[in-house]
C-alpha positions in Angstrom: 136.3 2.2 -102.0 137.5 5.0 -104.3 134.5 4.8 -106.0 132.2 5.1 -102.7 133.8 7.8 -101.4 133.6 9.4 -104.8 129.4 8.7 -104.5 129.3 10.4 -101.5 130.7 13.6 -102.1 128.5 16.5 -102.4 128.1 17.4 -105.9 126.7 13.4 -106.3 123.2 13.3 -107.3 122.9 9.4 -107.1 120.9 6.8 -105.0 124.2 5.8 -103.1 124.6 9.5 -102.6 121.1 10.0 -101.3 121.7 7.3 -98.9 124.6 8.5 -97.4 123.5 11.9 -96.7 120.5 10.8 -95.6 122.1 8.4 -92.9 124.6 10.8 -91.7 122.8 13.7 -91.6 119.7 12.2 -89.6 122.1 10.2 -87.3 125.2 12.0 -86.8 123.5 15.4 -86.6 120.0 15.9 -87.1 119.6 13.1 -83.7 122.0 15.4 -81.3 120.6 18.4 -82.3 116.9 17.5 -81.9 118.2 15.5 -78.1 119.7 19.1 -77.7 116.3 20.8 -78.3 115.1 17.9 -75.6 116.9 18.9 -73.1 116.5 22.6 -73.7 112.9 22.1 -73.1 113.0 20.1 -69.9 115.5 22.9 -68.4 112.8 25.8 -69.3 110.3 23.6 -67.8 112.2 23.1 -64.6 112.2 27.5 -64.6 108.4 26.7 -63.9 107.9 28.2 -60.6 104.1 27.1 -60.1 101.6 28.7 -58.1 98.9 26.1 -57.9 96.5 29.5 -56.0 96.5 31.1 -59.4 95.7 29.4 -62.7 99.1 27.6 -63.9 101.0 28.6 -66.8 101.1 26.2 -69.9 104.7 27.4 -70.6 106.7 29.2 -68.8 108.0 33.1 -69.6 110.6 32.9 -71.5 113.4 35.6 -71.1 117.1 36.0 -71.5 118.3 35.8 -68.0 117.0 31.7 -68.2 118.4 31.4 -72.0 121.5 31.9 -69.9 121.4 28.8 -68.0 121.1 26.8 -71.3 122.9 28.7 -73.6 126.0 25.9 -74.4 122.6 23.6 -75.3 121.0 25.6 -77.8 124.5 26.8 -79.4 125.3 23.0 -79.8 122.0 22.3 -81.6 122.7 25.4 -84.0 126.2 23.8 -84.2 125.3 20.6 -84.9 122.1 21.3 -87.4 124.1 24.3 -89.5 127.1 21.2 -89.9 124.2 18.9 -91.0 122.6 21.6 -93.5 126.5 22.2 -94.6 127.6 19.1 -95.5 124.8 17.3 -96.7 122.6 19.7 -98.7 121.1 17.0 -100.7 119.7 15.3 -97.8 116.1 14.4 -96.6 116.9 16.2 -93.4 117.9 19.7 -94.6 114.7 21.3 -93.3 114.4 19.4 -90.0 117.6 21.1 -89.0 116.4 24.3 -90.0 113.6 23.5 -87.9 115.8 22.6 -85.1 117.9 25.9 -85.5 114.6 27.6 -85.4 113.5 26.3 -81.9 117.3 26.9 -80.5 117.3 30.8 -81.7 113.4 30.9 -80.1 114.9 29.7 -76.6 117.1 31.9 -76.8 114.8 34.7 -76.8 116.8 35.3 -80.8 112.9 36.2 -81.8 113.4 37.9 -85.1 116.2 35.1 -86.1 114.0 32.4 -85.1 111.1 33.9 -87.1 113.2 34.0 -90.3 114.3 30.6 -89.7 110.6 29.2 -89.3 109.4 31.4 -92.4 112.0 29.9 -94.5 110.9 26.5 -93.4 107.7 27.2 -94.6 108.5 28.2 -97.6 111.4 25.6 -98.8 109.9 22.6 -97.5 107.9 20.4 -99.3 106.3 18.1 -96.2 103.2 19.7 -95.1 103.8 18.2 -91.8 107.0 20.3 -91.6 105.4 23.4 -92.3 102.9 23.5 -90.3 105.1 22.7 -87.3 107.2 25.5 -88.4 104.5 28.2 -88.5 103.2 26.5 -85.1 106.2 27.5 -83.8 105.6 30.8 -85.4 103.0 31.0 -83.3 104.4 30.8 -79.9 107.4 32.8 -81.3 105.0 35.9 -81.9 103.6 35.2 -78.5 106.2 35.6 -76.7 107.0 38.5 -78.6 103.4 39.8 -77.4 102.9 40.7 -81.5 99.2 39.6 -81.2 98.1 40.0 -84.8 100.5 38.6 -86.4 100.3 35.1 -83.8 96.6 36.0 -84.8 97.4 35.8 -88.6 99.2 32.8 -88.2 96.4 31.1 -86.1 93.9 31.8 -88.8 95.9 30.3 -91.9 96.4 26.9 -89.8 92.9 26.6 -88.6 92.1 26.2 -92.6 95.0 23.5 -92.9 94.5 20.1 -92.5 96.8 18.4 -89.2 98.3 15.3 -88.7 97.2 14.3 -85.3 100.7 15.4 -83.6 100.5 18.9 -85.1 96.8 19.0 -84.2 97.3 18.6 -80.7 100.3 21.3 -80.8 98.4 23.5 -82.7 95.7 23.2 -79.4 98.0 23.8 -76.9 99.8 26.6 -78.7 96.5 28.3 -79.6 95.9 28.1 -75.6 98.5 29.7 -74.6 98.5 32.4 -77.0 94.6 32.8 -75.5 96.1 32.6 -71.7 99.1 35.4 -72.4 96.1 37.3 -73.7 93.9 36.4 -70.6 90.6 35.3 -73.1 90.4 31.7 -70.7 87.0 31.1 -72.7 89.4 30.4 -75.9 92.0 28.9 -73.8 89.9 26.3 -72.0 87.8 25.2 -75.7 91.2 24.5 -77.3 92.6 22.6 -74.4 89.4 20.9 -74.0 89.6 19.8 -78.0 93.3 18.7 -77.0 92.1 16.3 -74.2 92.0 13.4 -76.7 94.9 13.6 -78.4 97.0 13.9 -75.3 99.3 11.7 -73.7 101.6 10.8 -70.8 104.7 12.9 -71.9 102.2 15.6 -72.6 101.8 15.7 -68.8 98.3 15.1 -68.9 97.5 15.7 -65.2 98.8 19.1 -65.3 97.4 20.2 -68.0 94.0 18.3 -66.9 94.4 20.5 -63.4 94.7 23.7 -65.1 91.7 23.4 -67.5 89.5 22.6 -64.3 91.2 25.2 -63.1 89.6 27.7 -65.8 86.4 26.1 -65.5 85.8 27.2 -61.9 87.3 30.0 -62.3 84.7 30.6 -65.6 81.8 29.2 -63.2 81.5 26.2 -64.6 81.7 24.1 -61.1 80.3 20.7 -63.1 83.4 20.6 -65.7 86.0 21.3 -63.5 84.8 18.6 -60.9 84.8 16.4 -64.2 88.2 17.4 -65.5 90.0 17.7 -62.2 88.8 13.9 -61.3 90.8 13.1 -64.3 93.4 15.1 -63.2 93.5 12.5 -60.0 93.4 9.7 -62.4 96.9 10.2 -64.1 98.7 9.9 -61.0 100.6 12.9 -61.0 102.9 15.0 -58.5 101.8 15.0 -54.9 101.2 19.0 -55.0 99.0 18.6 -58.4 97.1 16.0 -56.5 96.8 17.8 -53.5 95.5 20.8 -55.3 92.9 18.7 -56.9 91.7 17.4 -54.4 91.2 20.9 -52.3 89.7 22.8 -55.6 87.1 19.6 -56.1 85.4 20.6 -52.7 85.0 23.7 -53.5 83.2 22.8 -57.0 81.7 19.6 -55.7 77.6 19.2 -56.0 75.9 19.6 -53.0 72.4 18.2 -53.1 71.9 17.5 -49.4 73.4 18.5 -45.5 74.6 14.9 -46.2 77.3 16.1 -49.1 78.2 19.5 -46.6 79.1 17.0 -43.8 80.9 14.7 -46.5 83.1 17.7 -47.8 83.7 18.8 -44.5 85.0 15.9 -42.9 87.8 15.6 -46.2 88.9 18.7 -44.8 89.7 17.4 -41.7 91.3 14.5 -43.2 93.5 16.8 -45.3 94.5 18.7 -42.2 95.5 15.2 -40.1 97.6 13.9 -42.8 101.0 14.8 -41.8 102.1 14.6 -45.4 99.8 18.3 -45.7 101.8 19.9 -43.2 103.0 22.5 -45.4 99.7 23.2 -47.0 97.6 24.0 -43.6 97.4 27.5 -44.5 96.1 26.3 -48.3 93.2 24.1 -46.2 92.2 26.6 -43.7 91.6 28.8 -46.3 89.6 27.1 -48.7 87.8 25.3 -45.7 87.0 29.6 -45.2 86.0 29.9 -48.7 84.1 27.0 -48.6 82.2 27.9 -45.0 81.4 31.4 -47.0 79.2 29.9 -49.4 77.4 28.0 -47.0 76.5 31.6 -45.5 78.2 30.5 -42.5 80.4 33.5 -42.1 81.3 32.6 -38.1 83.2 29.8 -39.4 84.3 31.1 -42.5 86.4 34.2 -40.4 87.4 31.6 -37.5 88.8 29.4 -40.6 90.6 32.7 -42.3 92.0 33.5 -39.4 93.8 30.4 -38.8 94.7 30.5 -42.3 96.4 33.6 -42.1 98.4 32.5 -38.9 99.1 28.5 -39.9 101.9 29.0 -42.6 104.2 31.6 -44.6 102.9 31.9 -47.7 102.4 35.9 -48.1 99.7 35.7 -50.7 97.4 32.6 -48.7 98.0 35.8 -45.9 97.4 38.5 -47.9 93.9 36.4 -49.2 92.8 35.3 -45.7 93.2 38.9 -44.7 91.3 40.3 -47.8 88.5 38.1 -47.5 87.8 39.1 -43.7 88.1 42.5 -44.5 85.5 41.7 -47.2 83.2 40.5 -44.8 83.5 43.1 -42.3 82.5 45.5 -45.2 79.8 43.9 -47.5 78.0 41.4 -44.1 79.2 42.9 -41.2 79.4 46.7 -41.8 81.9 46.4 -39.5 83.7 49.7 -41.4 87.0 50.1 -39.1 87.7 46.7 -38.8 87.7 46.0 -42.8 89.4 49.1 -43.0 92.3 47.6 -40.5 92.0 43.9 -42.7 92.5 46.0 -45.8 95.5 47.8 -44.4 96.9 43.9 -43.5 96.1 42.6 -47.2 97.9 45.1 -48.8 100.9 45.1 -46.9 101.1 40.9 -47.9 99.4 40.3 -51.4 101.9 40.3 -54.3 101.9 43.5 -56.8 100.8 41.1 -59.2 97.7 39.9 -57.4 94.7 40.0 -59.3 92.3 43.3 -59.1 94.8 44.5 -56.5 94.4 48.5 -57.5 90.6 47.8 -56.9 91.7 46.3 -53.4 93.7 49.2 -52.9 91.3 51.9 -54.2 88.3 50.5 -51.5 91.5 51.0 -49.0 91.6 54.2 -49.1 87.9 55.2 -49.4 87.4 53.2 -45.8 90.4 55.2 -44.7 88.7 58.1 -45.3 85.2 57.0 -44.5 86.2 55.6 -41.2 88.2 59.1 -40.3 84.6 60.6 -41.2 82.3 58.4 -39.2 84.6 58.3 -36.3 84.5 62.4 -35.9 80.5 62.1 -36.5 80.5 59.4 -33.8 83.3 61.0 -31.0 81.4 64.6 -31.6 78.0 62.9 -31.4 78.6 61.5 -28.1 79.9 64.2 -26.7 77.7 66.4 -27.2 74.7 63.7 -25.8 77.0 63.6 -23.0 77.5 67.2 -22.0 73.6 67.9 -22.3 73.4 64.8 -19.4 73.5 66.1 -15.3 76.1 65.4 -12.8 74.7 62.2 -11.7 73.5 60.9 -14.5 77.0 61.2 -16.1 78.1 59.8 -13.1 75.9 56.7 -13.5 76.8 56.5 -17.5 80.3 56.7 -16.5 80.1 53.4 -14.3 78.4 51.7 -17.0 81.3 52.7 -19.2 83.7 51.4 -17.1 81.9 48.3 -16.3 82.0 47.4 -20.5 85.3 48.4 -20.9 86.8 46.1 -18.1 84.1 43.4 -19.6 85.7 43.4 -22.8 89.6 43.6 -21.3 88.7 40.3 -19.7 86.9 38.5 -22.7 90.0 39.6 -24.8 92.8 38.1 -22.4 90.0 35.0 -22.5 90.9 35.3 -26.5 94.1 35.4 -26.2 94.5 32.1 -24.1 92.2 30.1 -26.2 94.1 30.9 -29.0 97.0 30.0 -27.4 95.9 26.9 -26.7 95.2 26.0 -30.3 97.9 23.8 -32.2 98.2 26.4 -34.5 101.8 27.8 -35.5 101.7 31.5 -35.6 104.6 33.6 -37.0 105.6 37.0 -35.6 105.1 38.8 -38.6 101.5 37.9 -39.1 100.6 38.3 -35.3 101.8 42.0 -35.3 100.1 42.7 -38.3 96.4 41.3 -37.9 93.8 43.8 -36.6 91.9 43.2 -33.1 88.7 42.1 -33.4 86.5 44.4 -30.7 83.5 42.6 -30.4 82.3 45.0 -27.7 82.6 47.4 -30.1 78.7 49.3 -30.1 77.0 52.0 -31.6 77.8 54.4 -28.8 81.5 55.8 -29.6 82.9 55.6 -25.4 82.6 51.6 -25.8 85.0 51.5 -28.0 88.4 52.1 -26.7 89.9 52.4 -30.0 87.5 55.3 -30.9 88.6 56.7 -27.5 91.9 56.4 -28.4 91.7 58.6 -31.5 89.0 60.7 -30.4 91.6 62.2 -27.1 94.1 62.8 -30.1 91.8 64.7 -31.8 90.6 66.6 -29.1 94.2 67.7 -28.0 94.9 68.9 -31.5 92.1 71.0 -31.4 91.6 72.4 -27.8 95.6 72.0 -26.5 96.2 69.2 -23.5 94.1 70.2 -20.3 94.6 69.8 -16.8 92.1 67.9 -14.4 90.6 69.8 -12.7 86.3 71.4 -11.1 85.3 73.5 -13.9 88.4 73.2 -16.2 85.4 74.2 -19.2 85.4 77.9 -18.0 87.0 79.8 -20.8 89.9 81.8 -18.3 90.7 78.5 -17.5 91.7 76.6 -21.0 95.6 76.2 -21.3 98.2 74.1 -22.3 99.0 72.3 -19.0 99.4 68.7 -20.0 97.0 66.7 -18.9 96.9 63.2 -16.9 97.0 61.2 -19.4 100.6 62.5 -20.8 101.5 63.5 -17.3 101.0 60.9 -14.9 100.5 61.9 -11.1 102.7 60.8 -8.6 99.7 58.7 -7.3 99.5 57.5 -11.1 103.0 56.3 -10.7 102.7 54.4 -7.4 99.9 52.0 -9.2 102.2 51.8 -12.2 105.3 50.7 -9.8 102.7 48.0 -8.0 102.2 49.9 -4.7 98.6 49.6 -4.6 96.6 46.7 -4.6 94.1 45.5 -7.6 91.1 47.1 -6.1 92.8 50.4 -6.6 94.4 49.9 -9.6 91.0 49.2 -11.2 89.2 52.4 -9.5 92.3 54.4 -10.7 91.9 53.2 -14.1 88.4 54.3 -13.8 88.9 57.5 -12.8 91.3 57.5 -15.2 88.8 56.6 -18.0 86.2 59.2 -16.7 88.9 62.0 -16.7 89.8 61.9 -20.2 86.4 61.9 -21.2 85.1 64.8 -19.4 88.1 66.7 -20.6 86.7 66.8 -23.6 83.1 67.1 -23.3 81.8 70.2 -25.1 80.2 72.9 -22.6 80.6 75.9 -23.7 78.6 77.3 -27.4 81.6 78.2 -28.6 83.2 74.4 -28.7 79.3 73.1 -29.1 79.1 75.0 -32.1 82.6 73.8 -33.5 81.6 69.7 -32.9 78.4 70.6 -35.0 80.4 72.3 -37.7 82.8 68.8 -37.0 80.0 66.8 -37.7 78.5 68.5 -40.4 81.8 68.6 -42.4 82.0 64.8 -41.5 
């Protein structure tokens, strides 16, 4: 016994020696510090918060505030390793638990430690396989670390070493990510593409399957990512990865024929009936939009935004659905106020992280302007063509006004209860937030009450509030006295109270109407010339 013990101690350079501290340090140590490492990696994995709308992360950020949460793992695994390095220096193993101290001090977001450590691999060992795992580790240390060239540097000495197939297949995935921090997803999706073979079920394979067809759509390359996200559906994987893969592979499918549109619509609808989709409604409605825009249907593909926007709580599928209908009111429909309006609703849901958003937010506030200008042109336009008119046909112009605006009061409230009727969820804070659409809304400024609206505003800033009244345009006459509209006459308050009956109220709204415009028709040169200059400054 005397003598075994004296074999094992550490100045021993024998075979019994060798054995011993080979045993004990691969079992006793090197075994619970690699399970540590294990464990470690499933916990930063479960700090995945995946956004299958964007492109998903290979790995996840690492920072200190999620080191945190597995701090007592990764000091155990530098316990355990440095014990294993300590007390059997002779061993086999010494170098695996360098490596293992290496990945502990990189999850814990110890960068420069964890560099030294992996250098010092690289150098002492004297198993290729071993170094190169090191210096691909190296790899995603200087990534996080956002030190490019030298992650760069590293990348080009290992693409002139030769891999064993595990290391291969790291080195892929590592050079992927390094290419996806960077945003360069024509290098990310070739080296996950070259990993695809050497992949395999604990690699996740459907996820990373899903995020390479991902890239390919989002490169264009609709053939590939209908190939790879078909795969994707072959490995079984989580209902949400499979749900997404299904949506995006309508989107790149091939369609040869009205045959395939019908086909692609009707899975659609058999997404939106499966009551295991209830959460993802919002998800359909808006890809069903995207997919209704590229068939240059753009009735259905607003209809289908719409409902997207109101059939779930997911700010950014809002803040999307939103953006896209504003982009169609601007590029199709030149409908200038109402993208304006859309714009205003996508910016107030779309993450500060969303993609292109100071682009979004720079064509915000050039329709904000433009719209301010072509609404002056367009108030100032018509009222000019309307004081040049006589008194009856003003009069008979008037009717016709009123006659469209009650027209398109009653095929709003006939909106309003058809939407209500649909099965469709809406949430307050969406409802308040999405802008009319005034589909009555002409070339000629008085049918549109909106332009009304801001046009009596403008007015009153310019010429003060005035009263009611035969041949209020005479210049003695021009004063302050507030006018109908923000002092309501006593017969004004009797239909407000219900007094009158709905003949009356509708002729009193008339007249209303027809007040407030000729209050601010332009008669005499002096306010003539000053809605030219309006115009012209316009």
């Amino acid at each position: 016994m005397l003598i075994l013990v004296a074999g094992c101690s550490l100045q021993q350079n024998t075979i019994t020696s060798h054995i011993y501290h080979n045993l004990t340090a691969h079992y006793n140590t090197y075994f619970y510090a690699k399970e540590g490492i294990a464990e470690t990696e499933k916990a930063i994995l479960k700090s995945l918060d995946d956004d299958p709308n964007k492109i998903l992360l290979l790995y996840p950020r690492l920072d200190t505030v999620i080191a945190k949460s597995y701090k007592k793992n990764t000091d155990e695994v530098i316990k355990m390793a440095s014990k294993s390095i300590q007390f059997h220096p002779n061993s086999r193993w010494v170098n695996h638990n360098y490596l293992m101290v290496g990945l502990a001090r990189l999850y814990s977001c110890d960068y420069q430690n964890a560099i030294l450590t992996f250098k010092y691999v690289n150098t002492k060992s004297q198993i290729p396989s071993l170094r190169h795992a090191a210096l691909i580790n190296l790899v995603r240390t200087f990534t996080e670390m956002r030190d490019y060239d030298r992650a760069e540097e590293a990348i080009r000495f290992l693409e002139k070493e030769k891999l064993n197939r595990y290391n291969q297949k790291k080195f892929y995935i590592e050079q992927a990510n390094y290419y996806q921090v960077r945003g360069d997803y024509n290098h990310m999706v070739y080296n996950l593409s070259k990993a695809d073979t050497l992949l395999t079920r604990k690699d996740r394979k459907g996820r990373i399957y899903f995020i390479v067809g991902q890239v390919y759509q989002k490169l264009g390359f609709n053939s590939e990512a209908y190939g790879f996200y078909k795969k994707c559906l072959a490995t079984n994987p989580v209902y949400e990865i499979d749900f997404y893969a299904r949506l995006n592979m309508a989107q790149v499918a091939n369609l040869a024929s009205a045959k395939d549109i019908k086909l692609i619509r009707t899975q659609f609808e058999k997404l939106l009936k499966d009551a295991k989709n209830a959460d993802f409604k919002d998800k359909i409605y808006f890809e069903l939009g995207e997919f209704e825009k590229k068939q240059s249907n753009i009735s259905n593909a607003l209809k289908d935004y719409r409902l997207a926007a109101h059939a779930g709580k997911n700010k950014r599928i809002q803040g999307m659905s939103f953006l896209r209908i504003g982009q169609i009111n601007f590029d199709s429909l030149k409908k200038y106020k109402l993208a304006k309006s859309y714009y205003d609703s996508a910016i107030g849901s779309l993450p500060k992280d969303f993609e292109n958003i100071d682009l979004i937010k720079k064509r915000q506030n050039i329709l904000g302007e433009f719209v301010k200008h072509t609404e002056t042109i367009a108030l100032n336009d018509s009222l000019l063509a309307l004081s040049e008119l006589d008194t009856a046909t003003l009069r008979h112009r008037f009717d016709s006004l009123a006659k469209q605006d009650q027209k398109a009061l009653v095929s709003k409230k006939k909106k309003r209860k058809i939407s209500s009727d649909d099965d469709v969820p809406v949430t307050t804070n969406v409802a308040s937030s999405v802008p009319a659409d005034d589909d009555n809304a002409g070339t000629w400024y008085f049918s549109n009450r909106d332009l009304v609206a801001t046009g009596q505003t403008e007015f009153q800033r310019i010429w003060g509030s005035i009263t009611l009244e035969d041949n209020w345009r005479r210049s003695s006459k021009i004063s302050t006295i507030a006018d109908a509209s923000s002092q309501p006459s006593v017969e004004e308050k009797k239909v407000s109270d219900n007094q009158k009956n709905k003949t009356e109220q509708k002729k009193e709204k008339k007249e209303d109407l027809v007040a407030k415009i000729k209050a601010q028709l332009p008669y005499s040169p002096e306010q003539k010339k000053q809605a030219a200059d309006q115009i012209e400054n316009a």
